[in-house]
C-alpha positions as MATLAB code, in Angstrom:
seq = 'XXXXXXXXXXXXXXXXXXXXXXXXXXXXXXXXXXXXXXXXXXXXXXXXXXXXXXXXXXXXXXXXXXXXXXXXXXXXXXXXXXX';
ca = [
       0.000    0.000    0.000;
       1.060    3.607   -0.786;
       0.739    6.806    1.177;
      -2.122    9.306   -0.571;
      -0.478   12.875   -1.068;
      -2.710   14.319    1.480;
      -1.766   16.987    4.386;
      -1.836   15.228    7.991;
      -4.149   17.593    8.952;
      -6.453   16.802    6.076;
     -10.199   15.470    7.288;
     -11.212   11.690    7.252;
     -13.849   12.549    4.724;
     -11.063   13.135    2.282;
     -10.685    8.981    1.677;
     -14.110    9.514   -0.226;
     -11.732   10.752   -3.106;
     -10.202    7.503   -3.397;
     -11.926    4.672   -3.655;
     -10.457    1.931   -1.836;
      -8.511    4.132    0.892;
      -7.998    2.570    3.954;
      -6.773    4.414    7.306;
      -3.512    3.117    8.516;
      -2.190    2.778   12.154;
       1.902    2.848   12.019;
       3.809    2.363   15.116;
       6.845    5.130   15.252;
       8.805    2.640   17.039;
       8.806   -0.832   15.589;
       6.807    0.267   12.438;
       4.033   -2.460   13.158;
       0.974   -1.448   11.174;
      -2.699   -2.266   10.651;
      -5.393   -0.801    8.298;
      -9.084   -0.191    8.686;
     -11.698    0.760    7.129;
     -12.341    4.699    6.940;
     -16.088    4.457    7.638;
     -15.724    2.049   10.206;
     -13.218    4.475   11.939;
     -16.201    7.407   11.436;
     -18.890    5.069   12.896;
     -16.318    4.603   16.191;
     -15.835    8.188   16.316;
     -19.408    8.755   16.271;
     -20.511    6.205   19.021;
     -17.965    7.335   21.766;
     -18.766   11.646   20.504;
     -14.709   11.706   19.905;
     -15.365   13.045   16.124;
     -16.969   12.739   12.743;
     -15.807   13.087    9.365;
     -14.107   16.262    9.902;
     -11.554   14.818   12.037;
      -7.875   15.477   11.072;
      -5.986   12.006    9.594;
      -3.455   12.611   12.196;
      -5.704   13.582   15.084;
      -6.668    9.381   14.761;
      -3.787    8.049   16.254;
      -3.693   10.222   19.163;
      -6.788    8.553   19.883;
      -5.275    5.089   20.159;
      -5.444    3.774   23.844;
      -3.595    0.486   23.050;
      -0.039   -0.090   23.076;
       1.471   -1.885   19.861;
       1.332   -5.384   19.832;
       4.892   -5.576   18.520;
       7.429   -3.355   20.777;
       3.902   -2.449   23.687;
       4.800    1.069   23.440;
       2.661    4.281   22.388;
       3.755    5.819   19.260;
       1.248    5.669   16.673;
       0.984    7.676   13.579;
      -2.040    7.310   11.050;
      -2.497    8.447    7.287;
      -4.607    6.855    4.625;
      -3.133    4.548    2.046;
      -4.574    3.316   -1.224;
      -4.016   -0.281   -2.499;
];
């Protein structure tokens, strides 16, 4: 998968542009990543009242209350990334 030439602090809604987007949690540590669905990521954002579609790309991963599953720190980044 490849990075989309978008701004970090570009909103969610911006994966509508590319079909097939998907939002990508990278760990700045041990680069361990997973992707998910953008719309899925809206719908959780909407449930808890953290966001909407208007929420920045990188604003996602500062929402992350996990630690990685490879290194079990907290360093996540998040962009979208088209197949």
């Amino acid at each position: 998968m490849r990075p989309l030439p978008l701004d970090q602090g570009a909103p969610l809604a911006a994966h509508e542009r590319y079909p097939g987007s998907r939002l990508e949690l990278v760990c700045g540590s041990c680069t361990w990543s997973r992707t998910y669905r953008p719309a899925r990521i809206v719908e959780r954002l909407q449930a808890r009242r953290l966001g909407d579609r208007q929420t920045a790309i990188a604003a996602i991963a500062h929402l992350v209350q996990w630690p990685c599953p490879g290194c079990r720190r907290m360093r996540w980044g998040s962009r979208l990334v088209a197949p």
